[in-house]
mmCIF file of the N, C-alpha and C atoms, coordinates in Angstrom:
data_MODEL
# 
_entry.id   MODEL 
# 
loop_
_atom_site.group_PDB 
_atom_site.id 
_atom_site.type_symbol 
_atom_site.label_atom_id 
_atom_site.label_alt_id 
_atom_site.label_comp_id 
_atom_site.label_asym_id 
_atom_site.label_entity_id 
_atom_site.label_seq_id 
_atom_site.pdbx_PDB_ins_code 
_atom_site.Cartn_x 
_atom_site.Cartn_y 
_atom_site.Cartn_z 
_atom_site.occupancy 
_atom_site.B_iso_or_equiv 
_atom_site.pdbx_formal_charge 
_atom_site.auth_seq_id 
_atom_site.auth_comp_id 
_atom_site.auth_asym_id 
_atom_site.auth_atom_id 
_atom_site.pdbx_PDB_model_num 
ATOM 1   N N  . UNK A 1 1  ? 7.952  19.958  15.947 1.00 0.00 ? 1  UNK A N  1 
ATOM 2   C CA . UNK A 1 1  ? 6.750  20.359  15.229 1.00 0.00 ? 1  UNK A CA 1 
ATOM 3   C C  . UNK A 1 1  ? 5.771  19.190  15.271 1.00 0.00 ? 1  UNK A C  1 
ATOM 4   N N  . UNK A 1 2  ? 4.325  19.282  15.809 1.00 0.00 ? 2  UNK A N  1 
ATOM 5   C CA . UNK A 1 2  ? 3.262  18.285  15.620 1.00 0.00 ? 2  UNK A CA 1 
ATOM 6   C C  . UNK A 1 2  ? 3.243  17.562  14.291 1.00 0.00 ? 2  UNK A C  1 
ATOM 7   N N  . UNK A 1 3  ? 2.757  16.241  14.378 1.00 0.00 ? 3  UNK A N  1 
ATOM 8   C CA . UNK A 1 3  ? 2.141  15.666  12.923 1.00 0.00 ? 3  UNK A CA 1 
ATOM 9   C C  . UNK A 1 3  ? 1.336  17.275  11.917 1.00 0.00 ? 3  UNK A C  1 
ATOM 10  N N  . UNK A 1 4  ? 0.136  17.233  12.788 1.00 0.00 ? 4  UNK A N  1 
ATOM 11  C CA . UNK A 1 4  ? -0.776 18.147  12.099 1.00 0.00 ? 4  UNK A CA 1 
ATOM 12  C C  . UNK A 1 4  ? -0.246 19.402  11.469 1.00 0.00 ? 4  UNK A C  1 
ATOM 13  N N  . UNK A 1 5  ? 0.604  20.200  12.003 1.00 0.00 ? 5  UNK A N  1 
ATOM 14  C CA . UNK A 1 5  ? 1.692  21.373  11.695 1.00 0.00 ? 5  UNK A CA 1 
ATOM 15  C C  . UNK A 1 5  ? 2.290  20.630  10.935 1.00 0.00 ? 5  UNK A C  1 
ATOM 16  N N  . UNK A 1 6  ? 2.987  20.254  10.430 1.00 0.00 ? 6  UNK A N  1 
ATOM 17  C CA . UNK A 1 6  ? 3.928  19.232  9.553  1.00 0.00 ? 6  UNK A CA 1 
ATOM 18  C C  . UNK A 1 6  ? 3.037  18.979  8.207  1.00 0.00 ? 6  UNK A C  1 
ATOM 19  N N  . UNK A 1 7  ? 1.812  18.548  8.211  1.00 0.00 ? 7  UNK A N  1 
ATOM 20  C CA . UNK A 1 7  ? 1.257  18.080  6.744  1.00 0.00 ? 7  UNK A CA 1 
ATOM 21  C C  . UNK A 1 7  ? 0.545  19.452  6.769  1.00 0.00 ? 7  UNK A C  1 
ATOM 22  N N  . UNK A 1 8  ? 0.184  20.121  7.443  1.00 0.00 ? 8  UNK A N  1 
ATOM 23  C CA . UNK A 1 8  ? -0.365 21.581  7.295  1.00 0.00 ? 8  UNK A CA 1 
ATOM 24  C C  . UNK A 1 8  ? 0.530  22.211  6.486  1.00 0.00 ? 8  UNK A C  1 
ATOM 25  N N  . UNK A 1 9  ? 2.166  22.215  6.787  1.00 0.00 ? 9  UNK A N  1 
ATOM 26  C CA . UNK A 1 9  ? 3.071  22.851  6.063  1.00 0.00 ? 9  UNK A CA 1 
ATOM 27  C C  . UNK A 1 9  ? 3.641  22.472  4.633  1.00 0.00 ? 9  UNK A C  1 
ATOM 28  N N  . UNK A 1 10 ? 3.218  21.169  4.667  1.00 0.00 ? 10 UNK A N  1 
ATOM 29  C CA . UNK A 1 10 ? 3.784  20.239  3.371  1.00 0.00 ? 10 UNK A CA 1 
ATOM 30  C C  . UNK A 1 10 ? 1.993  20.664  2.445  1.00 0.00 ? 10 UNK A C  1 
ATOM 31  N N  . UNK A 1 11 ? 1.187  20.771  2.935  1.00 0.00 ? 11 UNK A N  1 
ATOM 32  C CA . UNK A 1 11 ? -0.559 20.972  2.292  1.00 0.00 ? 11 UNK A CA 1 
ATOM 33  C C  . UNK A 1 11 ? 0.569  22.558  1.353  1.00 0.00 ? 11 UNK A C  1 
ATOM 34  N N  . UNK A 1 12 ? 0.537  23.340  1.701  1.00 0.00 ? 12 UNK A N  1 
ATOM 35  C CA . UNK A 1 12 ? 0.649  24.649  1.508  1.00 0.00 ? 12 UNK A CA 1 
ATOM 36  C C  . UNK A 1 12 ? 1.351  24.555  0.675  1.00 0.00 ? 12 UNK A C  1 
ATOM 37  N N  . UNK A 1 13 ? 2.658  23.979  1.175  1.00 0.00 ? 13 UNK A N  1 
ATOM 38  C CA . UNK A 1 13 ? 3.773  23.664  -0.205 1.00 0.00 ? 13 UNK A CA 1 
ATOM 39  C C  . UNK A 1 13 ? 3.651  23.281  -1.375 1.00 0.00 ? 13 UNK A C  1 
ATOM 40  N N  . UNK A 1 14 ? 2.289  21.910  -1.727 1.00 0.00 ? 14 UNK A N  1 
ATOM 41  C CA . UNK A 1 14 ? 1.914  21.809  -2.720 1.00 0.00 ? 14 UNK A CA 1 
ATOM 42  C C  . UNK A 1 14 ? 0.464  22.603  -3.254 1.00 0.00 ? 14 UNK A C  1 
ATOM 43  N N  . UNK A 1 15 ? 0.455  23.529  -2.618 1.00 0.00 ? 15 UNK A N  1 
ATOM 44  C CA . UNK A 1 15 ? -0.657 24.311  -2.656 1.00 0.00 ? 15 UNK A CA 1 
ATOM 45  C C  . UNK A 1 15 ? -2.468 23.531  -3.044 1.00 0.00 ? 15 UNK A C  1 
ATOM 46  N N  . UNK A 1 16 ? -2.315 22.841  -2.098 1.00 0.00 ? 16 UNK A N  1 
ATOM 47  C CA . UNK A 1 16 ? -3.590 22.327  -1.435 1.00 0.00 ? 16 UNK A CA 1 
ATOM 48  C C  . UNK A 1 16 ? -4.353 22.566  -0.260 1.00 0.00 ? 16 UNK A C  1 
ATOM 49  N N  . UNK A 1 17 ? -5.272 21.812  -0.005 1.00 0.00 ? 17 UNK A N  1 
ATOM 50  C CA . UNK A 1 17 ? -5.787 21.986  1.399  1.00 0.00 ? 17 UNK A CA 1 
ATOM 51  C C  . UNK A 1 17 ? -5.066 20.941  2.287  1.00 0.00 ? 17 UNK A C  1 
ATOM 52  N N  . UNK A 1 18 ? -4.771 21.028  3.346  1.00 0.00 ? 18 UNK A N  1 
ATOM 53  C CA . UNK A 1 18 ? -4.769 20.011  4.628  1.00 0.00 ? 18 UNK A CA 1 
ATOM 54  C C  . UNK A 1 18 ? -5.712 18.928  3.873  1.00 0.00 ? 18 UNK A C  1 
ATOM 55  N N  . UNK A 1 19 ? -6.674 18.984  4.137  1.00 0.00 ? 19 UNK A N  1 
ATOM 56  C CA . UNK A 1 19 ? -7.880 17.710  4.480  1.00 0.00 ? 19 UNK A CA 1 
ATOM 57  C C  . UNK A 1 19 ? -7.625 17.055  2.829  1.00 0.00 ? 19 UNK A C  1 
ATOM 58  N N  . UNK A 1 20 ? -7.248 17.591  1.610  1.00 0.00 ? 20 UNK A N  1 
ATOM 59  C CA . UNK A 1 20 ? -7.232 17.110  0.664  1.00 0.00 ? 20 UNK A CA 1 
ATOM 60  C C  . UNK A 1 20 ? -5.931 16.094  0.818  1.00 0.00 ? 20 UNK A C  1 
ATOM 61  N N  . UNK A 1 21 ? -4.495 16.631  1.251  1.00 0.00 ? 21 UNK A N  1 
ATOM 62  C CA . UNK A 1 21 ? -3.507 15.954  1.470  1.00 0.00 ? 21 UNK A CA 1 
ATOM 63  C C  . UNK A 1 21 ? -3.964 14.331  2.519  1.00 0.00 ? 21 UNK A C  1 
ATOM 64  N N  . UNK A 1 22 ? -4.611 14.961  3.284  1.00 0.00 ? 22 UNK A N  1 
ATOM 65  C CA . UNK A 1 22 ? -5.048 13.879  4.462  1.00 0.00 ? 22 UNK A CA 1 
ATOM 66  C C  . UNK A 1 22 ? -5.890 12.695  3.464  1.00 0.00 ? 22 UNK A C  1 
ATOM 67  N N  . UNK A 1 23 ? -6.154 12.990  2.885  1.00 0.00 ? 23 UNK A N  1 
ATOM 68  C CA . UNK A 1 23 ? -7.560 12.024  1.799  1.00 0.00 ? 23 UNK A CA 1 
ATOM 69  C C  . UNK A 1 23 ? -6.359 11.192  1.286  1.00 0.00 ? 23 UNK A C  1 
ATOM 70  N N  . UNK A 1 24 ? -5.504 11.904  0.239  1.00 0.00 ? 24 UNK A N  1 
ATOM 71  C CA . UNK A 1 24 ? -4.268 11.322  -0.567 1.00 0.00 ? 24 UNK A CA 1 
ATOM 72  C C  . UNK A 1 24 ? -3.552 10.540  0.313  1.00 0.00 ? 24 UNK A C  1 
ATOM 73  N N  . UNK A 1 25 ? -2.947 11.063  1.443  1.00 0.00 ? 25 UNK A N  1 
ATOM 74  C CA . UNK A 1 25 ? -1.905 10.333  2.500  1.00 0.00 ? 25 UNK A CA 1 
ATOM 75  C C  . UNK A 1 25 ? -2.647 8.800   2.978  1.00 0.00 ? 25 UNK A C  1 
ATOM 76  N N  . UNK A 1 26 ? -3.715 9.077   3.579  1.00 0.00 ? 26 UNK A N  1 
ATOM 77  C CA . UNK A 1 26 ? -4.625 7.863   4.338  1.00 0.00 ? 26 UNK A CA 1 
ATOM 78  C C  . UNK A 1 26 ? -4.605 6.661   2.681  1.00 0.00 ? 26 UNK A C  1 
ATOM 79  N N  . UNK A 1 27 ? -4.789 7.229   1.298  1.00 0.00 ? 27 UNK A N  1 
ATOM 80  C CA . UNK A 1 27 ? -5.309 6.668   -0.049 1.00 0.00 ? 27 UNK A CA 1 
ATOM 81  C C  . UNK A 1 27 ? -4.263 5.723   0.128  1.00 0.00 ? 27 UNK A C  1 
ATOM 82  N N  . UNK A 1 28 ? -3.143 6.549   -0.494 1.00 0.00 ? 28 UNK A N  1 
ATOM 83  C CA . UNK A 1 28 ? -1.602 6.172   -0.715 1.00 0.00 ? 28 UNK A CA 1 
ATOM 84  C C  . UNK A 1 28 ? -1.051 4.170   0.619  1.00 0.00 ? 28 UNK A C  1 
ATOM 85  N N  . UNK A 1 29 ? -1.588 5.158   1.790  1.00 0.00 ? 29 UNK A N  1 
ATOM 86  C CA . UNK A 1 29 ? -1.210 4.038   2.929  1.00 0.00 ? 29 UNK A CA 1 
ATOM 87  C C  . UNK A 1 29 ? -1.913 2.919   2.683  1.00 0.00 ? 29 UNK A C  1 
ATOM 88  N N  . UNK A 1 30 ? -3.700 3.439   2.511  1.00 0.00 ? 30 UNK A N  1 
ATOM 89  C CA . UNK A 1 30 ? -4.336 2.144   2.557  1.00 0.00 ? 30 UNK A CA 1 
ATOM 90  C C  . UNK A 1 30 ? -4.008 1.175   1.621  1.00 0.00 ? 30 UNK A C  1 
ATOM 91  N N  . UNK A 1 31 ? -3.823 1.705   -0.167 1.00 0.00 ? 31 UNK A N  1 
ATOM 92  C CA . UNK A 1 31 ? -3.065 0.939   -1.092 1.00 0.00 ? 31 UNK A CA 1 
ATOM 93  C C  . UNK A 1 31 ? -1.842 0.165   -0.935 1.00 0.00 ? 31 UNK A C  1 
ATOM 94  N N  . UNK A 1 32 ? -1.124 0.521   -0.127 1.00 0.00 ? 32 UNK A N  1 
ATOM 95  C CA . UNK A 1 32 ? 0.458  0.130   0.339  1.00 0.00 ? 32 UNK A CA 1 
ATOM 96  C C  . UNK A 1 32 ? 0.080  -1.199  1.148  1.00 0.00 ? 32 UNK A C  1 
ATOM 97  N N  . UNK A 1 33 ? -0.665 -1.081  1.971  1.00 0.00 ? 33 UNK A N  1 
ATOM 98  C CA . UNK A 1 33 ? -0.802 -1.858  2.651  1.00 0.00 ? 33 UNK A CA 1 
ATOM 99  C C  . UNK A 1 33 ? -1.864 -3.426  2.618  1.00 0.00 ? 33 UNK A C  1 
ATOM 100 N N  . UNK A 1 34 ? -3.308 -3.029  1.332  1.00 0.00 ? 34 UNK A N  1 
ATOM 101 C CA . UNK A 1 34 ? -3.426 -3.644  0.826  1.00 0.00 ? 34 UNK A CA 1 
ATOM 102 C C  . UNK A 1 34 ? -2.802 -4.712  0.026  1.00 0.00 ? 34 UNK A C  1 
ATOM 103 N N  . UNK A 1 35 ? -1.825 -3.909  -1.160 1.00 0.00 ? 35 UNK A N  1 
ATOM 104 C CA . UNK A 1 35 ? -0.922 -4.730  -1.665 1.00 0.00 ? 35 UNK A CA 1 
ATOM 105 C C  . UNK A 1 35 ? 0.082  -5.696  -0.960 1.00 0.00 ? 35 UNK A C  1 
ATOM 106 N N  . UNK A 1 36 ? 0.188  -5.401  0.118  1.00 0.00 ? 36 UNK A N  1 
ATOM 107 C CA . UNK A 1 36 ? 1.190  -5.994  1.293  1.00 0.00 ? 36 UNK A CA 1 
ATOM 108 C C  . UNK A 1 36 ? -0.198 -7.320  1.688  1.00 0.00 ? 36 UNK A C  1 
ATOM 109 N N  . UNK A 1 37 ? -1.042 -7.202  2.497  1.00 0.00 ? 37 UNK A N  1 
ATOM 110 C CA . UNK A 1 37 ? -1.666 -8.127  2.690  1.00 0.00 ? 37 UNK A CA 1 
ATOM 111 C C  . UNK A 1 37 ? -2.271 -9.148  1.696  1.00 0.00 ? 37 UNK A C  1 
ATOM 112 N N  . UNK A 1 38 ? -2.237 -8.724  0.036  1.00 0.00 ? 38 UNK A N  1 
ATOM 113 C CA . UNK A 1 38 ? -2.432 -9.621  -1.064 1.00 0.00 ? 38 UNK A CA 1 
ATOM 114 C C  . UNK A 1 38 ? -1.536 -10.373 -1.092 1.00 0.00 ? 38 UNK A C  1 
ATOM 115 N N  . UNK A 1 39 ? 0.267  -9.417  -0.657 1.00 0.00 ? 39 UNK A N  1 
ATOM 116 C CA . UNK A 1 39 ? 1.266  -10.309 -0.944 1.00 0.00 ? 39 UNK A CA 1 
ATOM 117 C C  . UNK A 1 39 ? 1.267  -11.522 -0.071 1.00 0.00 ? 39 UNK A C  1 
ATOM 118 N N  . UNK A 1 40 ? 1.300  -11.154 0.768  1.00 0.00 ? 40 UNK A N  1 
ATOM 119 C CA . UNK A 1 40 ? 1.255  -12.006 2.315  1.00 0.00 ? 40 UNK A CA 1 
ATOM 120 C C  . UNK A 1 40 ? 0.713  -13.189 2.089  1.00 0.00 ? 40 UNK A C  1 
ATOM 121 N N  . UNK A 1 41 ? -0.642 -12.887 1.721  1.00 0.00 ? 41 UNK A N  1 
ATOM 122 C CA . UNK A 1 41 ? -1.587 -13.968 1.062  1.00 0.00 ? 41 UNK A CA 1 
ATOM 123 C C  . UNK A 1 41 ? -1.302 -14.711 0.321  1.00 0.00 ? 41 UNK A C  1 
ATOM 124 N N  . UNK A 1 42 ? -0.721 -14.798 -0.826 1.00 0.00 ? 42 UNK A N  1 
ATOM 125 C CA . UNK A 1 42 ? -0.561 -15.105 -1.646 1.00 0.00 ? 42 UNK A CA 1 
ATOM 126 C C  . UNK A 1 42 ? 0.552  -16.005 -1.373 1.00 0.00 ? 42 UNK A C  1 
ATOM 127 N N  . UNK A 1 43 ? 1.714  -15.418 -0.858 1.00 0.00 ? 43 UNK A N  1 
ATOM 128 C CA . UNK A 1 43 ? 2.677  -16.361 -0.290 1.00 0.00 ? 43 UNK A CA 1 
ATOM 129 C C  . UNK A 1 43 ? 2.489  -17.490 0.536  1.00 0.00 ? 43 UNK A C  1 
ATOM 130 N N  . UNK A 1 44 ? 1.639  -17.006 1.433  1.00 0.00 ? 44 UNK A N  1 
ATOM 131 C CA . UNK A 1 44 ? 1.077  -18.288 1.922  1.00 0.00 ? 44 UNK A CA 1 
ATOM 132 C C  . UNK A 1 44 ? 0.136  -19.282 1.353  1.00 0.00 ? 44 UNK A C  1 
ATOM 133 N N  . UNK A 1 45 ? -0.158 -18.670 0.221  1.00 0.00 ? 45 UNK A N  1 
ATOM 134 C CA . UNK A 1 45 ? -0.915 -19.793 -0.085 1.00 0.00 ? 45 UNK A CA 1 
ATOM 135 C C  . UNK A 1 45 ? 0.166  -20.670 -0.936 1.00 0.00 ? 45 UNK A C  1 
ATOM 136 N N  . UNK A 1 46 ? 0.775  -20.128 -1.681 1.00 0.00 ? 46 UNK A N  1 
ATOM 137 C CA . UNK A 1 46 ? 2.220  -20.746 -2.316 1.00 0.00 ? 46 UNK A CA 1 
ATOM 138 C C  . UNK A 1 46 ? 2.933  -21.769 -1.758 1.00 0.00 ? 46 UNK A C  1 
ATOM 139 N N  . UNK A 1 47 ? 3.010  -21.506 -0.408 1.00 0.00 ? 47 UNK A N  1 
ATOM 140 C CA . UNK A 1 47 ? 3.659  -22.430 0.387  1.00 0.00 ? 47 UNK A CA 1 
ATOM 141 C C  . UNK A 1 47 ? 2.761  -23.568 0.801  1.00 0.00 ? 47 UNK A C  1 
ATOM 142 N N  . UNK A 1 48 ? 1.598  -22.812 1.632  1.00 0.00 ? 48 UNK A N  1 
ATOM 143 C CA . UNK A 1 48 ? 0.667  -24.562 1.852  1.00 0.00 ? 48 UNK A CA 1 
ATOM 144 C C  . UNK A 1 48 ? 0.437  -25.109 0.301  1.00 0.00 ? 48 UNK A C  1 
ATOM 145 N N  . UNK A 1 49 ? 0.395  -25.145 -0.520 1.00 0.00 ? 49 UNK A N  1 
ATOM 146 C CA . UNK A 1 49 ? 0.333  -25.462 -2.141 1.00 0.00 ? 49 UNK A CA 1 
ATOM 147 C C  . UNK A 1 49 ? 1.805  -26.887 -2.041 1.00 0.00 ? 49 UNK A C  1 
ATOM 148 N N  . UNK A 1 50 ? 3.060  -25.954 -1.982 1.00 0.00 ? 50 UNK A N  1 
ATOM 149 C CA . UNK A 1 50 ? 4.372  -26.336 -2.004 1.00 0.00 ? 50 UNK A CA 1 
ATOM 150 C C  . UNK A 1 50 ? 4.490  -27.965 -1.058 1.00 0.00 ? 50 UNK A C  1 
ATOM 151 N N  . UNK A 1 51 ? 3.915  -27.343 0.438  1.00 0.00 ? 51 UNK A N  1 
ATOM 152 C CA . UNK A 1 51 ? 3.834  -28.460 1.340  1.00 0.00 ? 51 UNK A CA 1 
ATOM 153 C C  . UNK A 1 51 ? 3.005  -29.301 1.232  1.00 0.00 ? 51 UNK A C  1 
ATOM 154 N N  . UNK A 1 52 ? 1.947  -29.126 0.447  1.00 0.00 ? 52 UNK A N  1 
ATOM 155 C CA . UNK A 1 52 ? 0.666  -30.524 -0.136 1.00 0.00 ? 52 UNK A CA 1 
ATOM 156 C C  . UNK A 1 52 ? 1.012  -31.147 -1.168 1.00 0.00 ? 52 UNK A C  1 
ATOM 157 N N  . UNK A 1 53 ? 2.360  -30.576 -1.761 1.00 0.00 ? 53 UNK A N  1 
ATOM 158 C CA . UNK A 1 53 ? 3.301  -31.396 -2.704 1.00 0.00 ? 53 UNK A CA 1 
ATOM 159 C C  . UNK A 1 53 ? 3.898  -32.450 -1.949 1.00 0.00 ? 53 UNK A C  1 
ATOM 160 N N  . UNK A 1 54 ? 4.132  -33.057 -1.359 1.00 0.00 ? 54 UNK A N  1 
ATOM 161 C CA . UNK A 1 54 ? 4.373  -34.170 -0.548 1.00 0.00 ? 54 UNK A CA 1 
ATOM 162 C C  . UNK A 1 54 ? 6.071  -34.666 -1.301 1.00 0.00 ? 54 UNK A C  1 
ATOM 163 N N  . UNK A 1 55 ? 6.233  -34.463 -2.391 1.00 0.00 ? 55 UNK A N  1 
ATOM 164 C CA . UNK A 1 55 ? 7.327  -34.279 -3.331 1.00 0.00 ? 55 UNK A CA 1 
ATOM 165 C C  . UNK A 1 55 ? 8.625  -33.262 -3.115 1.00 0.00 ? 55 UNK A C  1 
ATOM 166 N N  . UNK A 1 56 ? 7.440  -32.389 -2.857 1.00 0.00 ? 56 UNK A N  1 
ATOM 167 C CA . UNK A 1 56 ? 8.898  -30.817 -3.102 1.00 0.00 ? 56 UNK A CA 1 
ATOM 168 C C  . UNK A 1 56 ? 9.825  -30.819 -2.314 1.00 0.00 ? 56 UNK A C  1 
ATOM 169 N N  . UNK A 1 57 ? 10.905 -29.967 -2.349 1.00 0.00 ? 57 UNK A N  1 
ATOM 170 C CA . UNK A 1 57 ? 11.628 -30.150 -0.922 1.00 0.00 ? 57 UNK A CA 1 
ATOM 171 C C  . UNK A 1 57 ? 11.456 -29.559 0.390  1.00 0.00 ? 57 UNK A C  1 
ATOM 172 N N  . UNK A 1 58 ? 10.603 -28.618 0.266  1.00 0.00 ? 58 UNK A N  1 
ATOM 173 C CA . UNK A 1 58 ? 10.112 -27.960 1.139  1.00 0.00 ? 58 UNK A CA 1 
ATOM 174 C C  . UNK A 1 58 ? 9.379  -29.113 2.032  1.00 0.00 ? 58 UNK A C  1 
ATOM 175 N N  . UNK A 1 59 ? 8.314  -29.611 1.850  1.00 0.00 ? 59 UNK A N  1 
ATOM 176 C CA . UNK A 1 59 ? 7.772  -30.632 2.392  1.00 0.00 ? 59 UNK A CA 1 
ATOM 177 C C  . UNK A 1 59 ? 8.424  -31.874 3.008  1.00 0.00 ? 59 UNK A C  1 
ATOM 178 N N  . UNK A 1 60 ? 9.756  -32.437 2.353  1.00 0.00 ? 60 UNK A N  1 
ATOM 179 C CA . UNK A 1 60 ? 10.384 -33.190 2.735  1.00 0.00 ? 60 UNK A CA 1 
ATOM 180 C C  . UNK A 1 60 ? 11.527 -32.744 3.908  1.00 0.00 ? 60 UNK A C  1 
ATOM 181 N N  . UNK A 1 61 ? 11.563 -31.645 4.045  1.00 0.00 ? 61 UNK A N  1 
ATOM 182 C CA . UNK A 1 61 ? 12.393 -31.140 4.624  1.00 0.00 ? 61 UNK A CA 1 
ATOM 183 C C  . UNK A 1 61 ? 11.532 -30.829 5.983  1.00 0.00 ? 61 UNK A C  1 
ATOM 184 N N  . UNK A 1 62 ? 9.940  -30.304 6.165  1.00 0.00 ? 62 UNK A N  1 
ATOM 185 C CA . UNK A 1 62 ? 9.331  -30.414 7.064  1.00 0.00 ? 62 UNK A CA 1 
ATOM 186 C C  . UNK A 1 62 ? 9.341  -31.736 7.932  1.00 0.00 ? 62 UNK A C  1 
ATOM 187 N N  . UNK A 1 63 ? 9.136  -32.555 6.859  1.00 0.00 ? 63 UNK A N  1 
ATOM 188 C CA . UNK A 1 63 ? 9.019  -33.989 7.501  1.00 0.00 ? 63 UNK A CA 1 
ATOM 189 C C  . UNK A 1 63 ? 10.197 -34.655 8.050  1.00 0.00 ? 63 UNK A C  1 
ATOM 190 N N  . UNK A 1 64 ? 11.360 -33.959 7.743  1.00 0.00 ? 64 UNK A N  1 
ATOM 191 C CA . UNK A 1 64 ? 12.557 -34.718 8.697  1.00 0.00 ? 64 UNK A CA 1 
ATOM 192 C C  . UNK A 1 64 ? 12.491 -34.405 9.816  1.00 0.00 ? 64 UNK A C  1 
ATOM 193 N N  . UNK A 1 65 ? 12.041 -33.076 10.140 1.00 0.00 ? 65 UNK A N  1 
ATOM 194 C CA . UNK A 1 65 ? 12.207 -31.969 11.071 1.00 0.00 ? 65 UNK A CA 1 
ATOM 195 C C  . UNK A 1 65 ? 11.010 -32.245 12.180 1.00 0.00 ? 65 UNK A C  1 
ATOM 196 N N  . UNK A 1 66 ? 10.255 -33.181 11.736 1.00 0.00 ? 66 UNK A N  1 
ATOM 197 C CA . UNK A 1 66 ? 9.391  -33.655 12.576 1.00 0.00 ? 66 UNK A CA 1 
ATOM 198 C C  . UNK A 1 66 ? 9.706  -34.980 13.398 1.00 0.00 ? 66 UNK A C  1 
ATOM 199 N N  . UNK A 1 67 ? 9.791  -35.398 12.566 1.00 0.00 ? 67 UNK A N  1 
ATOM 200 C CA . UNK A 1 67 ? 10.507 -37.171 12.954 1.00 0.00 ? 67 UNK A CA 1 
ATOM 201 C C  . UNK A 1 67 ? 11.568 -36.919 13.864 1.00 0.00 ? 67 UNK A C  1 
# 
């Protein structure tokens, strides 16, 4: 069965339109994935933070690994 046949059949089931499901589905993803690239972000910034600690072990542990 196609994508399009597939959310056509799942639209009906919750007794909607197609194009309304399509609005929700695309909503749902773009949020998912936002939150994913905040996380991402965020982690990295955590870490260059961690490694400008010159202290932490993270950082010290870079620096053996270089030498």
């Amino acid at each position: 069965m196609s994508l399009i046949k597939t959310l056509k059949l799942i639209a009906s089931v919750h007794g909607i339109g197609y194009q309304p499901l399509m609005r929700d589905v695309l909503g749902r993803f773009a949020r998912a994935e936002m939150s994913d690239l905040l996380r991402q972000l965020e982690d990295q910034k955590n870490f260059e933070a961690t490694l400008a600690d010159e202290d932490s072990p993270a950082a010290k542990q870079l620096k053996r690994k270089r030498a």
